[in-house]
SERO-4910 file (N, C-alpha, C, O; in steps of 0.05 Angstrom, whole numbers):
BEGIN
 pado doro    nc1    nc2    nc3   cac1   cac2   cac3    cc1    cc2    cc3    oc1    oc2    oc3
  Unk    A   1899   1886   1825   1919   1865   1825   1921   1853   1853   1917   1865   1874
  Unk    A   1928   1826   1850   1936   1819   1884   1955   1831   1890   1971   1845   1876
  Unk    A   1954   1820   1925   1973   1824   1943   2014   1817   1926   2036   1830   1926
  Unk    A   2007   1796   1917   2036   1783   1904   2046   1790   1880   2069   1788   1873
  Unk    A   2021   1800   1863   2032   1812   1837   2046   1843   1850   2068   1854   1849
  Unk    A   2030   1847   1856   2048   1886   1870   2070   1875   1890   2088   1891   1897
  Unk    A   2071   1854   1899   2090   1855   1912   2118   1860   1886   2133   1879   1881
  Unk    A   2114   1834   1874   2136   1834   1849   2134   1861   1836   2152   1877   1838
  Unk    A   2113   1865   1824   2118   1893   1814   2128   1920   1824   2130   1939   1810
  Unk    A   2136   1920   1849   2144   1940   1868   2169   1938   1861   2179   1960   1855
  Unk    A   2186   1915   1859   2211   1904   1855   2223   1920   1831   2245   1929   1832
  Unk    A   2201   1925   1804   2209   1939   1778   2194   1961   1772   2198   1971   1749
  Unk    A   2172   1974   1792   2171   1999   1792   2152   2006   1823   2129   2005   1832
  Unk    A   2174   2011   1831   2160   2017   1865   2146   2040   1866   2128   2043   1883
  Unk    A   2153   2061   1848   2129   2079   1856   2108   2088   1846   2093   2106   1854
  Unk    A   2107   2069   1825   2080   2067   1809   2054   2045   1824   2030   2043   1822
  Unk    A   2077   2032   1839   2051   2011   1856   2048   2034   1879   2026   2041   1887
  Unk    A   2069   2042   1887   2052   2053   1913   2034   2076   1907   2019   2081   1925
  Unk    A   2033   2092   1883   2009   2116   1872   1989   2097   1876   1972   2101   1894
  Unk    A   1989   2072   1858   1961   2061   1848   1956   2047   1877   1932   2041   1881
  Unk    A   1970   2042   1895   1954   2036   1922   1946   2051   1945   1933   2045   1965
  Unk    A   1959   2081   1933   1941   2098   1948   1925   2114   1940   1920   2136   1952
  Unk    A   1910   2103   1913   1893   2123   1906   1869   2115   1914   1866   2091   1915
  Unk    A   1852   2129   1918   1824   2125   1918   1836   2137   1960   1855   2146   1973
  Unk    A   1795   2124   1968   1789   2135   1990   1815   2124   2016   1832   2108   2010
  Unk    A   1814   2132   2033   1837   2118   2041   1820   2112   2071   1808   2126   2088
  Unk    A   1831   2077   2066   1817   2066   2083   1841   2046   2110   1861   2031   2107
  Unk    A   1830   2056   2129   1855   2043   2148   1855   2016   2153   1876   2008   2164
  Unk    A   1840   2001   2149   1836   1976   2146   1855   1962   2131   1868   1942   2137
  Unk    A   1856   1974   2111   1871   1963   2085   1902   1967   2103   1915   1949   2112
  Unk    A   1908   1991   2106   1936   1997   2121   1944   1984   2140   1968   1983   2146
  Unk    A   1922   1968   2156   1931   1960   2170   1940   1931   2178   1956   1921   2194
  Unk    A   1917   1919   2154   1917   1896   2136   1953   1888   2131   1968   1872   2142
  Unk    A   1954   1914   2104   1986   1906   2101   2011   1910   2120   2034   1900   2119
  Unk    A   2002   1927   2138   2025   1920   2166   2027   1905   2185   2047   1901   2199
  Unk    A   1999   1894   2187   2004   1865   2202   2006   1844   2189   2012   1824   2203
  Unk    A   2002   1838   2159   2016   1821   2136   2045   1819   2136   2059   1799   2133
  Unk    A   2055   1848   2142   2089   1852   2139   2094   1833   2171   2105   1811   2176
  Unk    A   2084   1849   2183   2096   1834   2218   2097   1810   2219   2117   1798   2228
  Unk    A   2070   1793   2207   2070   1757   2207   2087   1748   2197   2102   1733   2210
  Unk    A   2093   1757   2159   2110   1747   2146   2144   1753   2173   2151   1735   2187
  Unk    A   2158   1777   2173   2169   1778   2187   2174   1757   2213   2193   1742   2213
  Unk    A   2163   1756   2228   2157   1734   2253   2165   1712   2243   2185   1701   2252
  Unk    A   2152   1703   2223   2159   1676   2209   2184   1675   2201   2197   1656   2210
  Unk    A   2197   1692   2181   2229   1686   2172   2248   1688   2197   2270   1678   2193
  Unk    A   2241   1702   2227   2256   1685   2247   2262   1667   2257   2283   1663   2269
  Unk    A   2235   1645   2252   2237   1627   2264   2264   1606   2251   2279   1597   2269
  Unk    A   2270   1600   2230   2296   1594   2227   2323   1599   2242   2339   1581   2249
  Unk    A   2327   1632   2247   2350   1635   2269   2344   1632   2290   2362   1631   2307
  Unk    A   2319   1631   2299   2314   1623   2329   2320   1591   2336   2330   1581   2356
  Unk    A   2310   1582   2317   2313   1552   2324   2344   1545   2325   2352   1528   2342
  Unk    A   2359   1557   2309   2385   1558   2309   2402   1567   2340   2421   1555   2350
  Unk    A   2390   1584   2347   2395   1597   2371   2385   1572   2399   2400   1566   2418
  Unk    A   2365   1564   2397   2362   1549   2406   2373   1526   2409   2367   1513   2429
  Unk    A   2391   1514   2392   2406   1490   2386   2431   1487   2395   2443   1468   2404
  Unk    A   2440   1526   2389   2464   1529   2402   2470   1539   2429   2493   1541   2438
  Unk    A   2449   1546   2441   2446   1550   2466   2420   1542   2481   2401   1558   2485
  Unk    A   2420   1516   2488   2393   1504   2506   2384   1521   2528   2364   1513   2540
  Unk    A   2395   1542   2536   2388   1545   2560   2359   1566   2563   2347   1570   2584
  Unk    A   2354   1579   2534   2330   1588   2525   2322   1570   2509   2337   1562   2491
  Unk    A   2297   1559   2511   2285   1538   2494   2268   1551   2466   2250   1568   2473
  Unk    A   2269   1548   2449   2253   1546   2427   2221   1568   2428   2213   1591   2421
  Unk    A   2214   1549   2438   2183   1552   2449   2199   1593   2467   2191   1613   2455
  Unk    A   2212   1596   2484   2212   1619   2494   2213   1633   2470   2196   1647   2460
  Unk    A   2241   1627   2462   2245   1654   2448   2227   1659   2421   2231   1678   2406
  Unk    A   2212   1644   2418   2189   1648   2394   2167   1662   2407   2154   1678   2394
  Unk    A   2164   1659   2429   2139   1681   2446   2151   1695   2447   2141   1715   2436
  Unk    A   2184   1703   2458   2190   1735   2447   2186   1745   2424   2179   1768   2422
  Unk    A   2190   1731   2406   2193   1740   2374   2165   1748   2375   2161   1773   2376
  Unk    A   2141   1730   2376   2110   1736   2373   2108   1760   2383   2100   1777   2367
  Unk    A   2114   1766   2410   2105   1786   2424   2119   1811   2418   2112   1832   2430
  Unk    A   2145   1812   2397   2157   1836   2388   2147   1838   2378   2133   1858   2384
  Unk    A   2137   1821   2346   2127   1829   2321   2104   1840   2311   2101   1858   2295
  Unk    A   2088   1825   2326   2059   1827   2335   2042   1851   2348   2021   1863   2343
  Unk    A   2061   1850   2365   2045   1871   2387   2067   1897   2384   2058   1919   2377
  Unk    A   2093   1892   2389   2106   1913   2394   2114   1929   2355   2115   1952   2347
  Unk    A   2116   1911   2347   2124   1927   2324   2103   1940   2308   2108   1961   2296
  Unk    A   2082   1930   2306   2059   1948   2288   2056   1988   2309   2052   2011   2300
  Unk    A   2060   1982   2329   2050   2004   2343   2086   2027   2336   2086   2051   2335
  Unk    A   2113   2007   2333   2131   2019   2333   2127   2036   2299   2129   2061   2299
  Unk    A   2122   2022   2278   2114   2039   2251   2095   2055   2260   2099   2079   2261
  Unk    A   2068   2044   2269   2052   2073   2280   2069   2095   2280   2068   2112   2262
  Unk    A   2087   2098   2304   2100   2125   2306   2114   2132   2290   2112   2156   2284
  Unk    A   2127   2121   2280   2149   2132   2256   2132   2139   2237   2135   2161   2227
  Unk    A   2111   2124   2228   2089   2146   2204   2082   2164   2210   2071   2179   2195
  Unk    A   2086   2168   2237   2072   2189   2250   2089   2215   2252   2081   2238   2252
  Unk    A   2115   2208   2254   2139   2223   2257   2142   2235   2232   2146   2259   2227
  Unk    A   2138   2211   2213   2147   2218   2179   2125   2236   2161   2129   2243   2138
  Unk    A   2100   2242   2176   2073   2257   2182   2080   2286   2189   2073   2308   2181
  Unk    A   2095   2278   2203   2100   2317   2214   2118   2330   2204   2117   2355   2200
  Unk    A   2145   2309   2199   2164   2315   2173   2150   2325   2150   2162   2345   2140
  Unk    A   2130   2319   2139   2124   2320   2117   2111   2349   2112   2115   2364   2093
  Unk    A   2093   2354   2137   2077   2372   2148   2104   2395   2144   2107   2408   2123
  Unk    A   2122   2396   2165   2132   2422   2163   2145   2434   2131   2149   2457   2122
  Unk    A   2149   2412   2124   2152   2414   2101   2141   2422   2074   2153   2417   2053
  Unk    A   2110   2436   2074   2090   2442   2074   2073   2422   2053   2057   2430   2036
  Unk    A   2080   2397   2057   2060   2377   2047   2035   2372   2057   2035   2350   2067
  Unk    A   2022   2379   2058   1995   2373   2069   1975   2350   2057   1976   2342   2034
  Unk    A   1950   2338   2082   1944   2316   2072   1947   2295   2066   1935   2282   2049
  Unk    A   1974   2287   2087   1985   2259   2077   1986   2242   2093   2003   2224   2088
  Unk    A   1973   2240   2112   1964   2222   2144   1968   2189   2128   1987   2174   2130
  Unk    A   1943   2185   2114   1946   2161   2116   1962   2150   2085   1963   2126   2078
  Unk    A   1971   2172   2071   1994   2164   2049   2015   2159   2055   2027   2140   2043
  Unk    A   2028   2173   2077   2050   2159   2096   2047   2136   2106   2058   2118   2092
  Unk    A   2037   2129   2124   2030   2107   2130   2028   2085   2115   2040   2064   2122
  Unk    A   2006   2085   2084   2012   2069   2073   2038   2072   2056   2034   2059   2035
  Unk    A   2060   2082   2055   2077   2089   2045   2102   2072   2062   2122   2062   2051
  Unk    A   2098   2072   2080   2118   2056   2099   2111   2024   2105   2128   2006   2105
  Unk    A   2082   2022   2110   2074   1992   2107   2071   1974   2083   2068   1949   2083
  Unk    A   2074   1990   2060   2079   1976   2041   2105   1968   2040   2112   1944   2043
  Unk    A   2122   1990   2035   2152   1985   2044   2157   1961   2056   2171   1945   2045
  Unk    A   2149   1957   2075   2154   1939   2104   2145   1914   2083   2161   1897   2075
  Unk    A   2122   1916   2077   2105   1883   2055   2110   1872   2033   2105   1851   2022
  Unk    A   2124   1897   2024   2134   1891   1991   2171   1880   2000   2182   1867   1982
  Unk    A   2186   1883   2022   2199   1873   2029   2211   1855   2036   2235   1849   2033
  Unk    A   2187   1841   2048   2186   1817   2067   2203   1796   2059   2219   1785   2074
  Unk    A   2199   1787   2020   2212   1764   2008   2246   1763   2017   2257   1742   2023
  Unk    A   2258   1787   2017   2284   1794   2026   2284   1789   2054   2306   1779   2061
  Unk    A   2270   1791   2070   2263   1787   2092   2274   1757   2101   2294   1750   2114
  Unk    A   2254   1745   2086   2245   1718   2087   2269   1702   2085   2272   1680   2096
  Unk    A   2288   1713   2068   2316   1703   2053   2342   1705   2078   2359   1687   2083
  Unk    A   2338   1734   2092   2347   1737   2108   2352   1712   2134   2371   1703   2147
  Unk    A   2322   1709   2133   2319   1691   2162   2324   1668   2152   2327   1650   2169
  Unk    A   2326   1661   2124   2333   1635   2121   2360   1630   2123   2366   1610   2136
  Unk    A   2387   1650   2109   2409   1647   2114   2417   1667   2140   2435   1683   2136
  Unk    A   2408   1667   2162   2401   1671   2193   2409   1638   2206   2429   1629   2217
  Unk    A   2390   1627   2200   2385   1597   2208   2399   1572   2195   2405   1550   2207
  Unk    A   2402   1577   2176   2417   1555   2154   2447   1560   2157   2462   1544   2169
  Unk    A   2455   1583   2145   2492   1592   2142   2501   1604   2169   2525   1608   2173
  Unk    A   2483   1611   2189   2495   1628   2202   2507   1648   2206   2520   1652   2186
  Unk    A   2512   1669   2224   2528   1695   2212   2555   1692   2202   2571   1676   2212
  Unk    A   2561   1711   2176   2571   1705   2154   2567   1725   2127   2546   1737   2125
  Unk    A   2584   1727   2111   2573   1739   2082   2549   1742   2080   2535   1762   2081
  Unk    A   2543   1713   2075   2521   1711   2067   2491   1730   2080   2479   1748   2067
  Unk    A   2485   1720   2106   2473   1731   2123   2474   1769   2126   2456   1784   2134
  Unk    A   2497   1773   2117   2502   1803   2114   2492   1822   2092   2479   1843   2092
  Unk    A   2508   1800   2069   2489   1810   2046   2451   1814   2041   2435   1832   2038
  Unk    A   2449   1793   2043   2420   1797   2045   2411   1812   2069   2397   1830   2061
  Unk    A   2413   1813   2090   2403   1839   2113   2404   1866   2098   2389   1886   2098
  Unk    A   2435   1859   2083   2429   1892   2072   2417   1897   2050   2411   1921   2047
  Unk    A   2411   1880   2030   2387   1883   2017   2365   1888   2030   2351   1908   2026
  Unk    A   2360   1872   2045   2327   1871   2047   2320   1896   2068   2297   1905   2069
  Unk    A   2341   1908   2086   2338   1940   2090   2346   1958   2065   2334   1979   2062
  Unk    A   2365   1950   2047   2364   1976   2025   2343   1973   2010   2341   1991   1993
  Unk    A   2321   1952   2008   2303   1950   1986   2275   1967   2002   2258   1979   1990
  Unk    A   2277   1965   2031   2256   1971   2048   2258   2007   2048   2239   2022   2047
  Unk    A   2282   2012   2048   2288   2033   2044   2280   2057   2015   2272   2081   2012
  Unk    A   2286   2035   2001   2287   2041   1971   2251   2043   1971   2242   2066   1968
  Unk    A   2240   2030   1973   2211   2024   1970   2203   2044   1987   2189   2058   1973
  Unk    A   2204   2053   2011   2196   2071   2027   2203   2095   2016   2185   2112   2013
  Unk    A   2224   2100   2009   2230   2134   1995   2209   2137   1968   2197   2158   1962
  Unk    A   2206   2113   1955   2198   2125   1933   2167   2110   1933   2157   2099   1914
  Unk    A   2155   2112   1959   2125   2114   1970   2125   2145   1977   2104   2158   1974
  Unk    A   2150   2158   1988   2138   2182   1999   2145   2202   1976   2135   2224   1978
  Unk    A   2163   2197   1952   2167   2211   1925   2136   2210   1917   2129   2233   1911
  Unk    A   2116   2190   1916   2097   2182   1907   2079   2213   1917   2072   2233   1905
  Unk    A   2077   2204   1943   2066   2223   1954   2071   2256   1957   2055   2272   1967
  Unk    A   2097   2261   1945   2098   2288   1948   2097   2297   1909   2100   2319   1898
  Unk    A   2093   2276   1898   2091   2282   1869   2055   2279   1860   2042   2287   1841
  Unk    A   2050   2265   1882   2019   2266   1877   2005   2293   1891   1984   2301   1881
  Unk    A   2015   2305   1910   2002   2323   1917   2020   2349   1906   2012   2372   1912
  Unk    A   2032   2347   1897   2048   2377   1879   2038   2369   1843   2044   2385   1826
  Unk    A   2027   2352   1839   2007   2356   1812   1987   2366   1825   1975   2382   1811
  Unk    A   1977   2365   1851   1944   2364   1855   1946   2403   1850   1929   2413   1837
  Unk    A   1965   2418   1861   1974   2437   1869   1972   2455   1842   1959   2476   1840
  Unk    A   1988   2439   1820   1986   2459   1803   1968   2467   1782   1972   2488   1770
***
């Protein structure tokens, strides 16, 4: 399936897309693919409140604070999930899951990609409504959905390797 059908389908069964996207050999490419897919899309639904920000305060221009945004999203944030998969790796570990290096990982970057549309909604009523209801509501969707999608990537993973078990 593409990238956009699992996106939607994550929406009505998130942890059936994330089994079927981590099965087979597991290749980091692909993982990494969809976490710097998540970061762009992300980057992008700022630019609405930035420009906003910019309008309402000239004294950072546009153009700056979009090279911050680039240079968070881009550079700083893929390496920031690095660690937390990495964190959520050893969690898993003491916990005596074994084998789940790069199921975590894709377990969290999907999360992060299958998200994004909420994301996207976010930064639009960021930039358009301003802070507000609105703006609130959707943030907390699009973290409870990231959330939601991430738990039940790592349900995936500890139900895939406790069949392997028995």
């Amino acid at each position: 399936m593409s990238i956009a059908s699992d996106i939607v389908r994550t929406y009505r069964a998130p942890r059936e897309v994330q089994a079927r996207r981590m099965a087979g050999a597991p290749r980091e490419d692909r993982a990494l693919a969809v976490l710097m897919g998540a970061c762009v899309l992300i980057f992008i639904a700022q630019w609405p409140r930035l420009s906003r920000e910019a309008f309402l305060d000239p004294s950072i221009g546009f153009d700056a604070r979009l090279a911050g945004a680039l240079f968070g999203w881009i550079m700083v944030m893929p390496l920031v999930f690095y660690a937390l998969a990495m964190v959520v790796q050893l969690a898993l570990r003491v916990f005596g899951t074994t084998g789940v290096g790069f199921a975590s990982r894709m377990a969290l970057f999907w999360a992060l990609l299958a998200s994004t549309p909420l994301w996207l909604l976010t930064g639009l009523a960021a930039g358009f409504a301003g802070p507000g209801p609105g703006l609130t509501i959707s943030g907390i969707a699009a973290l409870g959905a990231f959330i939601i999608f991430w738990i039940a990537g790592l349900s995936a993973i500890v139900g895939q390797r406790g069949e392997g078990r028995a």
